[in-house]
C-alpha positions as CSV (number, residue, x, y, z in Angstrom):
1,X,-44.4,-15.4,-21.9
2,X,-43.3,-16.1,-18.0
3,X,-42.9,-19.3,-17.5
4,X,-43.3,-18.9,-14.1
5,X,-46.4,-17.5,-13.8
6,X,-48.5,-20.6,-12.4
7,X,-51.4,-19.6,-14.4
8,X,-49.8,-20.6,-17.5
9,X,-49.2,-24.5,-18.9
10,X,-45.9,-25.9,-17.8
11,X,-44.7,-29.3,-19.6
12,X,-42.3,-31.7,-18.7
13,X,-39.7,-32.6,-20.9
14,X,-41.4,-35.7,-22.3
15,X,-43.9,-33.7,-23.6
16,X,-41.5,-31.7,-25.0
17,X,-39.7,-34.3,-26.3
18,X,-42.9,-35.1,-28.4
19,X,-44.1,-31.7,-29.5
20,X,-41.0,-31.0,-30.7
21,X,-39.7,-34.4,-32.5
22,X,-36.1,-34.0,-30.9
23,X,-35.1,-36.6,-28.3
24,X,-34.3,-35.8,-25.2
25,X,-30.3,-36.0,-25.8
26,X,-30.3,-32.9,-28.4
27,X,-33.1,-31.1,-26.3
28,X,-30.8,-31.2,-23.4
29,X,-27.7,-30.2,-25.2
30,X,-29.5,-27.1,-26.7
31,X,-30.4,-25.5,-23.5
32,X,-27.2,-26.1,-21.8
33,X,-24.3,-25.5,-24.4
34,X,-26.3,-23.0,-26.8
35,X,-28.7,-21.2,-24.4
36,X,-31.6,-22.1,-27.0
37,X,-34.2,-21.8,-24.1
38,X,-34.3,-21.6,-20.6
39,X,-36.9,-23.7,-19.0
40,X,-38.3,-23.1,-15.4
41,X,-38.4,-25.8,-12.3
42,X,-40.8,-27.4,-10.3
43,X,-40.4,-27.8,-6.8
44,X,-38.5,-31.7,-6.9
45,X,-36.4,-30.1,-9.6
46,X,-38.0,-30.8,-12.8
47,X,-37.9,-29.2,-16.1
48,X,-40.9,-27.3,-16.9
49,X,-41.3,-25.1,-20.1
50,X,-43.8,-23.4,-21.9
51,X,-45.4,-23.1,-24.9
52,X,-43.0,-20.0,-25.8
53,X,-40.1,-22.5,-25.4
54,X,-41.8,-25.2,-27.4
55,X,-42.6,-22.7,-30.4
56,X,-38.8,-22.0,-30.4
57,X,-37.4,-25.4,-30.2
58,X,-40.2,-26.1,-33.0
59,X,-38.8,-23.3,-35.2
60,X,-35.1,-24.4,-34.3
61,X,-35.5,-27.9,-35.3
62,X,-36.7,-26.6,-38.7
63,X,-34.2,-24.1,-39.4
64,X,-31.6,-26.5,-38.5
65,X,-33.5,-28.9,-40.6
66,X,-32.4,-26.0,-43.9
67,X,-28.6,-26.2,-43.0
68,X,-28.2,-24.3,-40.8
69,X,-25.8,-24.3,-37.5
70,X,-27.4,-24.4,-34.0
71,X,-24.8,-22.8,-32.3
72,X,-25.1,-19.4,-34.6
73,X,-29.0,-19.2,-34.5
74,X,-30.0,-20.7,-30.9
75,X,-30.6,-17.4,-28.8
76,X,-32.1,-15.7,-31.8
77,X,-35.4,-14.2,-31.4
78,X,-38.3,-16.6,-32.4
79,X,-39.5,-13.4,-34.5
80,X,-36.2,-13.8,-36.4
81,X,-36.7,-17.8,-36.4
82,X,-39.7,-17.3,-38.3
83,X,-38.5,-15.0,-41.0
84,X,-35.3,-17.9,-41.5
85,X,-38.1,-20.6,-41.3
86,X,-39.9,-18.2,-43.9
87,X,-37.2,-17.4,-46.0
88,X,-36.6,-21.6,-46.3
89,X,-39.8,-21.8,-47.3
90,X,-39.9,-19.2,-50.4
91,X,-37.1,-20.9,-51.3
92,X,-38.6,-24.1,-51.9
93,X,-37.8,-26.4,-49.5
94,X,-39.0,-29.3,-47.6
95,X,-40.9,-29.7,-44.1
96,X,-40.4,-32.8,-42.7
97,X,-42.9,-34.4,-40.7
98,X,-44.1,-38.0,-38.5
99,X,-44.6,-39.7,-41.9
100,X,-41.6,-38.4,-43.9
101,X,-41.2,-35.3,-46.1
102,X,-43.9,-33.1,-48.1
103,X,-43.5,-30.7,-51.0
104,X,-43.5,-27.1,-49.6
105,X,-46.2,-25.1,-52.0
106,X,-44.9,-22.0,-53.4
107,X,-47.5,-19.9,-51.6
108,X,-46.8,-19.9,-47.7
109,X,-49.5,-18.8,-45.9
110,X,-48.5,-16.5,-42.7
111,X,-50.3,-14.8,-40.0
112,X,-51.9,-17.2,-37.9
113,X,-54.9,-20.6,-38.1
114,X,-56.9,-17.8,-39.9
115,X,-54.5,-17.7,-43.0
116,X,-53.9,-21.6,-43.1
117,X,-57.6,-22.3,-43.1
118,X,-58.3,-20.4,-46.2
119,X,-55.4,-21.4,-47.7
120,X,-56.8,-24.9,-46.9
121,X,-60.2,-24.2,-48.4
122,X,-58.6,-22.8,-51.6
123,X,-57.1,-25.9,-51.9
124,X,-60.5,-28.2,-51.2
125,X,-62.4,-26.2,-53.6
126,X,-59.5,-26.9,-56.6
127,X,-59.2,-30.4,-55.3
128,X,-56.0,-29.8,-54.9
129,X,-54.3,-32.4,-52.1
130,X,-50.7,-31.7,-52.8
131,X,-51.2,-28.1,-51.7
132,X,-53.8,-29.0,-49.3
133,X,-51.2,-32.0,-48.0
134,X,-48.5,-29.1,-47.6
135,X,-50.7,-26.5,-46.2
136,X,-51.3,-28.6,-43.2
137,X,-47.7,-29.9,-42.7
138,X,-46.5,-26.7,-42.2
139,X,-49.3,-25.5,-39.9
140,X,-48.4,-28.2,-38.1
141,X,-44.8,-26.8,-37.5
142,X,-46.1,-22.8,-37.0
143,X,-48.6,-23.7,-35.1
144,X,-49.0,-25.2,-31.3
145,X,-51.5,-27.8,-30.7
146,X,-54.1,-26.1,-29.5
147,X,-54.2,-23.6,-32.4
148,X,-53.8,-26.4,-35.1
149,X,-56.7,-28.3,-33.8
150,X,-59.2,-25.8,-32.2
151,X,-58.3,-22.9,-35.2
152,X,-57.8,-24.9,-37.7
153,X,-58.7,-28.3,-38.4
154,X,-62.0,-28.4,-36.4
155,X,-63.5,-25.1,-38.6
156,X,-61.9,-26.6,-41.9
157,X,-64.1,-30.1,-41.3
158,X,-67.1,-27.7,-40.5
159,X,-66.6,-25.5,-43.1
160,X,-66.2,-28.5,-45.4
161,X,-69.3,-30.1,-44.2
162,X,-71.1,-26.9,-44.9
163,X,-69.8,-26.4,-48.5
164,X,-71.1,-29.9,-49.3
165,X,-74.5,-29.0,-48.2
166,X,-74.8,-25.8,-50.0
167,X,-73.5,-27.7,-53.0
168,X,-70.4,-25.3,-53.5
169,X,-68.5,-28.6,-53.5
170,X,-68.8,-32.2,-54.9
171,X,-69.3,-35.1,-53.1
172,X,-65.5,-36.2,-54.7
173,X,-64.0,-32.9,-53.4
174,X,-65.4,-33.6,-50.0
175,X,-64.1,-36.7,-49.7
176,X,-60.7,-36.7,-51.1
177,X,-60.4,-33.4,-48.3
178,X,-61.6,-35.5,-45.9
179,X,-59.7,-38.2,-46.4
180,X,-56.7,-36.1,-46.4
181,X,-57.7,-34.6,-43.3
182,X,-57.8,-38.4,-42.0
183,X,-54.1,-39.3,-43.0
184,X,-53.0,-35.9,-41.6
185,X,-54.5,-36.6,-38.1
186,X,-53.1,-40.2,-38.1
187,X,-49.6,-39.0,-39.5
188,X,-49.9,-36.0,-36.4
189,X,-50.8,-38.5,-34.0
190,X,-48.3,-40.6,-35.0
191,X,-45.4,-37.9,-34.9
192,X,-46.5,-37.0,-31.2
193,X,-46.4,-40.7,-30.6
194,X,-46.5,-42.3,-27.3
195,X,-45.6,-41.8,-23.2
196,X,-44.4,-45.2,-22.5
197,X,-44.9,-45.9,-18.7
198,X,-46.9,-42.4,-18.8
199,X,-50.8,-42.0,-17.6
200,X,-53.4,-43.9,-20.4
201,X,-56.4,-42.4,-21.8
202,X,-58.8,-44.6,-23.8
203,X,-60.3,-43.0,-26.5
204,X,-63.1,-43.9,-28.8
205,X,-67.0,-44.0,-29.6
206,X,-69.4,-46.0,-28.1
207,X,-72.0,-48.5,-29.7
208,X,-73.9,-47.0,-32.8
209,X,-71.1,-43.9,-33.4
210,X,-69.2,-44.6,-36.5
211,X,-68.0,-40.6,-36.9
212,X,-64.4,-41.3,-36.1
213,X,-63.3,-37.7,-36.5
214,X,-64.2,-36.8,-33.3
215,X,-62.4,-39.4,-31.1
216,X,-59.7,-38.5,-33.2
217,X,-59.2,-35.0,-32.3
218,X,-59.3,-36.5,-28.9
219,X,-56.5,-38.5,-29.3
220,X,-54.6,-35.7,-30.9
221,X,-55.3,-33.5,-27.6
222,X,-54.7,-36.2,-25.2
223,X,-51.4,-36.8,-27.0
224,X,-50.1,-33.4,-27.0
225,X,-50.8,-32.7,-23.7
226,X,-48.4,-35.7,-22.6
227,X,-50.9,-38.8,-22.0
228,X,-50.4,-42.4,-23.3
229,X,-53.6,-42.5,-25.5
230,X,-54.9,-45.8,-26.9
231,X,-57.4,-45.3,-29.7
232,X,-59.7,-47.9,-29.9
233,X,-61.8,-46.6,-32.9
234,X,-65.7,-46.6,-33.5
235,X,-68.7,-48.2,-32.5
236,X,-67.8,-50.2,-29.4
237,X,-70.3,-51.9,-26.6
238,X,-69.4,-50.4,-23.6
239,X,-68.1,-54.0,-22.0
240,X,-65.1,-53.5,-25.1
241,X,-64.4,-49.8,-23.8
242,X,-64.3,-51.3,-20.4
243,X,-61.9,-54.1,-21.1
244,X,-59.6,-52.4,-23.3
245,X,-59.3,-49.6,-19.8
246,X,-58.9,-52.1,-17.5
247,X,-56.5,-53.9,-19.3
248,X,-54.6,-51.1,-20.5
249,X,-55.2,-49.2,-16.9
250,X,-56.5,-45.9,-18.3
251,X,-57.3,-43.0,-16.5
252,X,-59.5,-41.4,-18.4
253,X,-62.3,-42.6,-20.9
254,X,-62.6,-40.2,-23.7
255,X,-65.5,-40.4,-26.1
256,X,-66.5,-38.9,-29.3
257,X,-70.7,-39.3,-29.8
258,X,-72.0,-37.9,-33.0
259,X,-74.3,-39.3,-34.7
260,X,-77.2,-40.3,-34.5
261,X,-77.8,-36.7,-32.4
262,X,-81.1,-38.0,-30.4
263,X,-79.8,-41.6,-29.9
264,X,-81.9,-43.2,-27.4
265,X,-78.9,-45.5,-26.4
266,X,-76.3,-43.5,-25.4
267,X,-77.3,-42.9,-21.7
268,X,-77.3,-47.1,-21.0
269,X,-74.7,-47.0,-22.8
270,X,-72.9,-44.8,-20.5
271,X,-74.2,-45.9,-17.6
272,X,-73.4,-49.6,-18.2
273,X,-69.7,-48.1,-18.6
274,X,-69.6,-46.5,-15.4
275,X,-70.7,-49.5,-13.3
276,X,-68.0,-51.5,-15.3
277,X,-65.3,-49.4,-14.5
278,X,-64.0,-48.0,-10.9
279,X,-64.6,-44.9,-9.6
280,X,-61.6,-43.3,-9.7
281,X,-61.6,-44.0,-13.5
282,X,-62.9,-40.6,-15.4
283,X,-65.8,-41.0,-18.2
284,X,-65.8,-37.8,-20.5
285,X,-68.3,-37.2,-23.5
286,X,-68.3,-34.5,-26.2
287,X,-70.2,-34.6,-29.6
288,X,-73.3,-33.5,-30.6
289,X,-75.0,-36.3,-29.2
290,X,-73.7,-36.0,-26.0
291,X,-75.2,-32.1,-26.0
292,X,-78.4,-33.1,-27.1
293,X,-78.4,-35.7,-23.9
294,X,-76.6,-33.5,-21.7
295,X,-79.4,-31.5,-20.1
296,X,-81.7,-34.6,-19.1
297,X,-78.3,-37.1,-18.5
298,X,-77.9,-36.9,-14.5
299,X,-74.9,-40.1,-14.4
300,X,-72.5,-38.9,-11.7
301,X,-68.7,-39.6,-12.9
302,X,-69.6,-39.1,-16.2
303,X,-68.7,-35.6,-17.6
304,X,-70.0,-34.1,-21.2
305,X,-67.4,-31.9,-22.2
306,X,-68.6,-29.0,-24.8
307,X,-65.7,-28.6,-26.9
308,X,-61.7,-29.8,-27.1
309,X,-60.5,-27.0,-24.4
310,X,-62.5,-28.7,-21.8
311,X,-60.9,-31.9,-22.5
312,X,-57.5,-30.3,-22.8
313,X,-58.4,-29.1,-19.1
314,X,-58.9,-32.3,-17.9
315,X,-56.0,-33.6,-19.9
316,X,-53.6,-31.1,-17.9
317,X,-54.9,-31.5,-14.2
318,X,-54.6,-35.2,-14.7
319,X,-50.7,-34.3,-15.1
320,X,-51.1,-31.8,-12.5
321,X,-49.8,-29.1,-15.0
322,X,-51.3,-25.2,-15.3
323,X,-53.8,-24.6,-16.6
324,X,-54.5,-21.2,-18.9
């Protein structure tokens, strides 16, 4: 990867710094006494590194994690940082993560989201959360954001949903994956933690939307792409959403509408949000809902977004960033 080909993502280090769960301190003494990346500049001087360098710091702070030294493994190959992060991991060991440390499983799934997610479904349909738990904990560290979110955890609710509609799985084995899925986003959002003093996004779902999952994901993208997200939750009148942005001064609204899919409300909704907040504030909308309105919705500053990429998009040209 070229990280100075302006058609990639470029991050500064505080979104580094949160990707990668090492503070700035350690991040800095990496680069410049081991050579463990080499980041690129913007034009006032600024760090800028890519998602090649984040991978590597990623795998670094694991490996190190295992015992070993930073100064023999730093300009290794990440190819060879996988097979040590590997080799840890047929061993037995430990991945630690926002919330603490989880058990390893003996199986390690490899090759990509594709691999995790039926690793992941083997799990749900055994009811087995320890694996399950440890399954996602280390696609958390293999994977970037983007992959984790969009390749995994996105088609493992769906899939989920559509096991417990065919009936391959119980209403108990749905739930207990869900609600695992639930600590596992709060625990992710948690390790990426927050920008203080950086740009705000307010995320949530307006008045008669009590699907959480979907505002979640939000938060989880906003975070990883460097913003200060405040999650306000479910079901809130647009004059909450508005007072929470204006107090908080957010940038961007982010919402997550659901279900009901044909609900008559959610266009007043939106529109009473609009006129509450100034212009220069962004409204976006994804969720089922929010497609079945979108055709007929004409409210200008408010954009329905089809999927998490789009809101990535957004998310990055807020920060002024690449885009890919």
């Amino acid at each position: 990867m070229d990280i100075r080909d302006p058609t990639l993502p470029q991050y500064p280090i505080r979104v580094v710094v949160r990707r990668t769960g090492l503070n700035a301190s350690v991040l800095r003494a990496w680069e410049r006494r081991y050579g463990a990346v080499d980041p690129g500049r913007s034009d006032g001087g600024q760090r800028l590194y890519s998602e090649e360098d984040i991978r590597k710091l990623r795998l670094l702070s694991e490996v190190v994690e295992a015992g070993h030294s930073i100064g023999q493994i730093a300009t290794l190959p990440i190819e060879e940082l996988r097979r040590l992060s590997q080799k840890e991991l047929d061993k037995g060991g430990t991945v630690t993560t926002g919330n603490g440390t989880a058990s390893r499983p003996s199986f390690a799934p490899g090759g990509g989201p594709g691999a995790f997610l039926q690793a992941c479904l083997s799990a749900v349909h055994e009811m087995d959360t320890r694996s399950l738990e440890a399954y996602l904990s280390r696609a958390a560290m293999a994977l970037n954001p983007a992959e984790l979110v969009d390749d995994l955890v996105v088609p493992l609710l769906n899939r989920i949903g559509l096991l417990w509609e065919i009936g391959e799985v119980g209403p108990a084995s749905e739930h207990v994956a869900t609600a695992v899925l639930r600590r596992f986003l709060d625990s992710l959002l948690g390790a990426l933690g927050r920008t203080a003093g950086g740009p705000v996004m307010i995320v949530g779902t307006p008045a008669g939307h009590r699907h959480e999952y979907g505002a979640l994901l939000a938060a989880v993208v906003g975070a990883a792409e460097g913003w200060d997200v405040v999650l306000l939750g479910a079901d809130l009148p647009a004059s909450e959403i508005a007072e929470a942005t204006r107090r908080k001064g957010g940038l961007i609204v982010a919402l997550s509408a659901i279900h009901p899919i044909e609900d008559p409300g959610l266009p007043e909704e939106l529109e009473r949000l609009r006129e509450e907040l100034p212009s220069d504030v962004a409204i976006l909308i994804g969720g089922p809902a929010a497609g079945f309105h979108a055709a007929t919705m004409n409210l200008p500053g408010v954009t329905y977004l089809p999927d998490l990429q789009a809101l990535r998009e957004h998310a990055r040209q807020g920060l002024g960033v690449g885009l890919p």
